[in-house]
N, C-alpha and C positions, 0 to 999 in steps of 0.2 A: 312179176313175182315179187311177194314183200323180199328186203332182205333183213336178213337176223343179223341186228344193230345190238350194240351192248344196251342203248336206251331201249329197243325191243322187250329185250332180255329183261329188263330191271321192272319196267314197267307192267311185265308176265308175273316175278314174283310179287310186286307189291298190289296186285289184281288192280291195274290201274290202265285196264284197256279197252274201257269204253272215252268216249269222250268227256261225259260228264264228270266222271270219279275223276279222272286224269285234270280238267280245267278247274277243280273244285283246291286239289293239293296245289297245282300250278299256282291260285292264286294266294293263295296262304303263304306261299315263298316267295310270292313277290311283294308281300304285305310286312313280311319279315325281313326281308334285305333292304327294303324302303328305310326303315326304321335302322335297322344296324351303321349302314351305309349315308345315311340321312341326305336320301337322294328319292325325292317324295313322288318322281314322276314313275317309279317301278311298279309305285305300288296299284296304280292305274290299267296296266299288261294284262294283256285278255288274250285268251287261245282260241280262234275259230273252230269250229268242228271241221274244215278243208287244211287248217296247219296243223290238223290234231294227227288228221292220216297220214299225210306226206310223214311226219315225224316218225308216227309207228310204220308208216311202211319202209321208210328208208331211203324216200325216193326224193331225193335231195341234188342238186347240182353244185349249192352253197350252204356253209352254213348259214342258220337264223340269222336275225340281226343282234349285234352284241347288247343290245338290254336282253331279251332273249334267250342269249347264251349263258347271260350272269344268274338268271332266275334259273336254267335249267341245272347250271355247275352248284349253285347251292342246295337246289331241291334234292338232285341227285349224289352227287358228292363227287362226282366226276367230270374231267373237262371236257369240253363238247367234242375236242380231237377223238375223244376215244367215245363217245356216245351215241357217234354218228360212222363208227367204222365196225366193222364186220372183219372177225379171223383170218379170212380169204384176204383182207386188203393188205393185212399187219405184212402176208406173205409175199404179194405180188410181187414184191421188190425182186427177189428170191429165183422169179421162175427161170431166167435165163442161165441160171447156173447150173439147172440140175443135166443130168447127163441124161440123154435121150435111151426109152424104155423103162426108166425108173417110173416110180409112181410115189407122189407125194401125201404122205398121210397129214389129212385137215387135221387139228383141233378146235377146238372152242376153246372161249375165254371162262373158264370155272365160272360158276354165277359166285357171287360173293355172297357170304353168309347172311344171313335175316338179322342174327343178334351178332354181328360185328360192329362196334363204333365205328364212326368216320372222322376222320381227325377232320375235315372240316366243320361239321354237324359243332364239335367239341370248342374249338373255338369261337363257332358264330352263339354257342349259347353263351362262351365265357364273355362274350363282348356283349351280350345282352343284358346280361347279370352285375355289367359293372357299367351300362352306358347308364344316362345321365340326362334329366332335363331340367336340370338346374344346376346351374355351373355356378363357380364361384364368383364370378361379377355379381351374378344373380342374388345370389346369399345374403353378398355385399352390401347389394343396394339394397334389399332389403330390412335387413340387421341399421343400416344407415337410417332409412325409414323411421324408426320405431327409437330410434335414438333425439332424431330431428321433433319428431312430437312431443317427448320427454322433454326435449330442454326449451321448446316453445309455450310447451301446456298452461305457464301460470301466466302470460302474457296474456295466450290467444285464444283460451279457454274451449270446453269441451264443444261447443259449436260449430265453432270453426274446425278443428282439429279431430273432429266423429268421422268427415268422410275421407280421410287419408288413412286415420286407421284401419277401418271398414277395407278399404283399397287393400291394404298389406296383408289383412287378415283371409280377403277373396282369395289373393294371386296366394299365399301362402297354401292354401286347402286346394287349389287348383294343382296346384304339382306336386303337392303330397299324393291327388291322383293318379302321377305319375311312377317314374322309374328313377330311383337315385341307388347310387352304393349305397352303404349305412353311415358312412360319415356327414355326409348330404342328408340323409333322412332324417337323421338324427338333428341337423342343426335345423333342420323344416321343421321338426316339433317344435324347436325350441323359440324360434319367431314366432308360430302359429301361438304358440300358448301366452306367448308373451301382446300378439298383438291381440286376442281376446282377454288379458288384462287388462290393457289400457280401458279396452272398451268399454269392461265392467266396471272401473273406473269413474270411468265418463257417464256412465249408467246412473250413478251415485249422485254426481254433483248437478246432474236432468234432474233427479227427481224418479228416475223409473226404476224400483230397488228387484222388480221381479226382471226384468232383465239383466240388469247387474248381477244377478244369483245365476241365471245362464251361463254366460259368458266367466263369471269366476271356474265355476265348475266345471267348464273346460278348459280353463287355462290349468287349473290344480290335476286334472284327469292328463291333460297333454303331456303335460313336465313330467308328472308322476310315470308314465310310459316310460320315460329314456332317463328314470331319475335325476331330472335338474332338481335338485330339491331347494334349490336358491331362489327360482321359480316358484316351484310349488309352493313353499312357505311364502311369498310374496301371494302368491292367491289365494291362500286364505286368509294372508291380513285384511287382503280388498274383500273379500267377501265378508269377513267381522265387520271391518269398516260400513258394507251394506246394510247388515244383519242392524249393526248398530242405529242408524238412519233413520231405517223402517221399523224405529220404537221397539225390537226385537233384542233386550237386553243381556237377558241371560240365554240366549242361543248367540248372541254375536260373543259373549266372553267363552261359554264351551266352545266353541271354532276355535276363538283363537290360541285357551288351553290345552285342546289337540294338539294344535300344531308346535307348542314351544315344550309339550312332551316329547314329541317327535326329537327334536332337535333345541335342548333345553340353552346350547352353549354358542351356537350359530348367531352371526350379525344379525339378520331378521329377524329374530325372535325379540331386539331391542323395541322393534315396530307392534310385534306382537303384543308386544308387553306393554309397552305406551298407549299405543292406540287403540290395539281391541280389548286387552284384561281392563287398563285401569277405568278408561271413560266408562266399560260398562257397570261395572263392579261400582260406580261412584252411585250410577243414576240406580242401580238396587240400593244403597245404600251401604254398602260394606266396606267401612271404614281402614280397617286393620287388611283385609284384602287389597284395596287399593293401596296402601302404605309399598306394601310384600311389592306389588308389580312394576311398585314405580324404583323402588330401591334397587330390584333385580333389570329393571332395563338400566339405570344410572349405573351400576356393576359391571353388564356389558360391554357398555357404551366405553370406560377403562379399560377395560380389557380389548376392545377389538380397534382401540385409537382413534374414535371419529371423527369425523369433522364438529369442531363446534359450531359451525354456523345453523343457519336454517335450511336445511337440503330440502328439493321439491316436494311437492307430496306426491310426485306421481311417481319419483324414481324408482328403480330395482335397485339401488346404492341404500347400506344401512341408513339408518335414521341418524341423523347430524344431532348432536347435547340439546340444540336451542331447540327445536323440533321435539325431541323429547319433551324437555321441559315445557312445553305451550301445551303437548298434550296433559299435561300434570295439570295445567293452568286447569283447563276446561274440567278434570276428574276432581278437584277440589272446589270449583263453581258448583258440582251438583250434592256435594257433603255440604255446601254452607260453608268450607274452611275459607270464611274473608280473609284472614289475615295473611293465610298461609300464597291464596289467588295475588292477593299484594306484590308477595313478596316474590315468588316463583315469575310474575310477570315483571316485574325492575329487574331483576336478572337477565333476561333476555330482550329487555326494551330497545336496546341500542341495535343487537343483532336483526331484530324485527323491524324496525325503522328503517334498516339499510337494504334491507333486500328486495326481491325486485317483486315479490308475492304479495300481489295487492290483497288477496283473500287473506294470507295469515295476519296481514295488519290489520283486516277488517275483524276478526274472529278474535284476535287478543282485545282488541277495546269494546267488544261486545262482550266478552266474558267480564272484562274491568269495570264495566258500567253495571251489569247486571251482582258483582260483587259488591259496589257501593253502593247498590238498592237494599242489600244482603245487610248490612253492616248497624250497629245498634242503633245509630244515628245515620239512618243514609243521607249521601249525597245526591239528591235530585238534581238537580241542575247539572255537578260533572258528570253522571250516568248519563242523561240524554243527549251532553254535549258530544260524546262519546260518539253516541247510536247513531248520531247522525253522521258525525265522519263515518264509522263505517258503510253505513251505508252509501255514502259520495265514492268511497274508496273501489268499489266495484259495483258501480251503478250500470254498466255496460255489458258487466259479466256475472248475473247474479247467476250464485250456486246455492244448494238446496242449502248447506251445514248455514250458509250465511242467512237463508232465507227462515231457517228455523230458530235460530238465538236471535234474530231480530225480529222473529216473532214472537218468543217465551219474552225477550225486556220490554216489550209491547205489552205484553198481559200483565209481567210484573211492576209496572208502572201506574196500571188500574188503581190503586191505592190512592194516585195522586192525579186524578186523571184533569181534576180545575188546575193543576198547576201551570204555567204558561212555557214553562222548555217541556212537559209530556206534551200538552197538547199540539206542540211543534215538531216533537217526534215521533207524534200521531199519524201528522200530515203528510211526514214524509216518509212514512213507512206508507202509509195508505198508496202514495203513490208512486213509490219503489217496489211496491208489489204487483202494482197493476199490469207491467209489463208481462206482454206473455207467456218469456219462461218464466217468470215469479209466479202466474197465474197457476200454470201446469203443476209447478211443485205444488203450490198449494192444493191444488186438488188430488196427488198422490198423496199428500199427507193426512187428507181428511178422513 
């Protein structure tokens, strides 16, 4: 004869008394205590259809084995002591006491209500709702990651340094598929968007500008989710920065007037200002426009105490004075302002000299060279002297900005092209190009 077990009983209300239905919840709590418990061999526990009967029948000498036990006390909300006994057993203690011709009236154990909580049930969700797979090492090393490429980037350039970011930005969206409190989730945006900036970034100085608009776009949509807006405004400078690239003038200066409406008083808007309003503003032509952006980032730049040096170009750290100012260089090369390119680059000559960014050395003496072709009297001979350090200066790590101003003092040297220092920074343009990433940009720019 079965006997009537409280697990009998439970398993009557919750119509959990065929085999099937009964091994199907079975294993869904042991899939869930796995995870809770992060004791991953639970989650593997199978019910026979010959342990399904013993169970409901009662017919038991021991109890299960303790994995077993722990899947059925969570599933059920009760410890196996009592899921495995019957009313009759609670009493048996009992029977020698009573006085002989009495008669002892059984009870049962109430069934417990349908819609009662179980203060177990209530717990194992609050521990599910704050567990966690990304722990704060985790974060750490991450967050460390995306810092290490920043401050290696103008060394080791985006070749080297595309597949570590790649790495951070995978394991970042990988545990976002995951389970964090919100504190944790929140700082998982904040990597995630930050390491699809770099990326887009990096997109830029390949040469691949429709990627780079990907990856911006997520990084501005990620930040924008958990308002980092320090972020977000960082990705849409990079994306201006793209926009710009990809001969895309006046869509790379709307970006980045969006964004310094947003937040017209924020450090980032210095970048904004510099880099996406005035260069584009220069190459439309819009004289009095570029003046406005370049004074309101140098107003900034007072105001929020920056560093004067040349800060990276890849950082999330505002824009450092000299950085500004190199951006002025280049927004005044495309007005024709010689005099003004002169003088904006001896201002910062020393700070550019010293620093460790072979590209911003190469980029200031291409804009200097392509301003003394500019000049009523050019200087041939110092322009190509010029072009060509630049080009030695990152002959290893050609980037696209480098591979386009060393392409336009190429064309604007046509004029003199029997001279003998053109025709020698002909030759070695020709063959600073040849290299395969030089090649690749070339053919995105064509």
């Amino acid at each position: 004869m079965p006997r009537t077990t409280l697990l009998r009983q439970l398993l009557q209300q919750r119509h959990l008394t065929t085999h099937e239905a009964f091994a199907t919840q079975y294993e869904r709590a042991a899939a869930r205590l796995a995870e809770l418990d992060r004791d991953p061999r639970l989650a593997s526990l199978r019910v026979s259809s010959r342990q399904f009967d013993r169970w409901y029948g009662g017919e038991l000498l021991t109890l299960p084995r303790p994995d077993a036990c722990r899947v059925l006390e969570h599933m059920l909300g009760r410890p196996v002591s009592e899921l495995f006994s019957t009313s009759e057993d609670g009493d048996s203690a009992h029977d020698g006491a009573e006085e002989p011709g009495t008669r002892r009236q059984v009870t049962s154990l109430p069934p417990p209500r349908e819609d009662d909580e179980n203060p177990l049930d209530i717990v194992s969700r609050t521990r599910q709702l704050t567990a966690s797979n990304a722990d704060d090492a985790t974060l750490a090393f991450l967050g460390a990651s995306l810092e290490g490429i920043t401050s290696r980037y103008e060394q080791d350039g985006p070749y080297v340094l595309r597949p570590q970011a790649r790495q951070a930005r995978q394991l970042a969206h990988t545990l976002l598929d995951g389970r964090q409190p919100p504190r944790a989730r929140r700082e998982l945006f904040r990597l995630a968007a930050r390491a699809s900036g770099l990326l887009g970034y990096m997109a830029v100085n390949t040469g691949d500008f429709a990627l780079s608009e990907a990856y911006c776009t997520e990084a501005r949509d990620l930040s924008r989710e958990i308002g980092d807006l320090d972020t977000e405004l960082w990705a849409c400078g990079t994306l201006s920065f793209s926009l710009y690239y990809a001969g895309r003038y006046a869509e790379a200066d709307a970006c980045a007037a969006a964004a310094v409406e947003q937040a017209p008083r924020h450090a980032q808007s210095i970048r904004l200002l510099a880099n996406g309003r005035a260069r584009a503003l220069g190459k439309t032509g819009d004289r009095r426009a570029v003046e406005r952006a370049i004074g309101q980032a140098l107003r900034l730049s007072d105001l929020h105490e920056v560093s004067v040096g040349l800060t990276s170009c890849i950082s999330f750290k505002p824009y450092g004075r000299a950085r500004t100012l190199a951006n002025a260089v280049t927004s005044h090369v495309a007005l024709r302002n010689t005099a003004q390119v002169l003088r904006d680059a001896e201002r910062i000559d020393d700070l550019v000299e010293h620093s460790s960014s072979s590209w911003s050395r190469s980029l200031i003496r291409l804009d200097v060279a392509t301003a003394l072709l500019q000049q009523r009297t050019p200087d041939v001979d110092h322009a190509m002297a010029l072009g060509r350090e630049a080009l030695r200066l990152c002959a290893d790590t050609p980037i696209s900005s480098v591979y386009q101003r060393s392409r336009d003092l190429h064309e604007q040297a046509g004029s003199w092209r029997e001279h003998p220092a053109v025709r020698d920074y002909g030759d070695e343009f020709r063959t600073w190009s040849s290299q395969p990433a030089a090649l690749a940009m070339a053919s995105s720019a064509s």
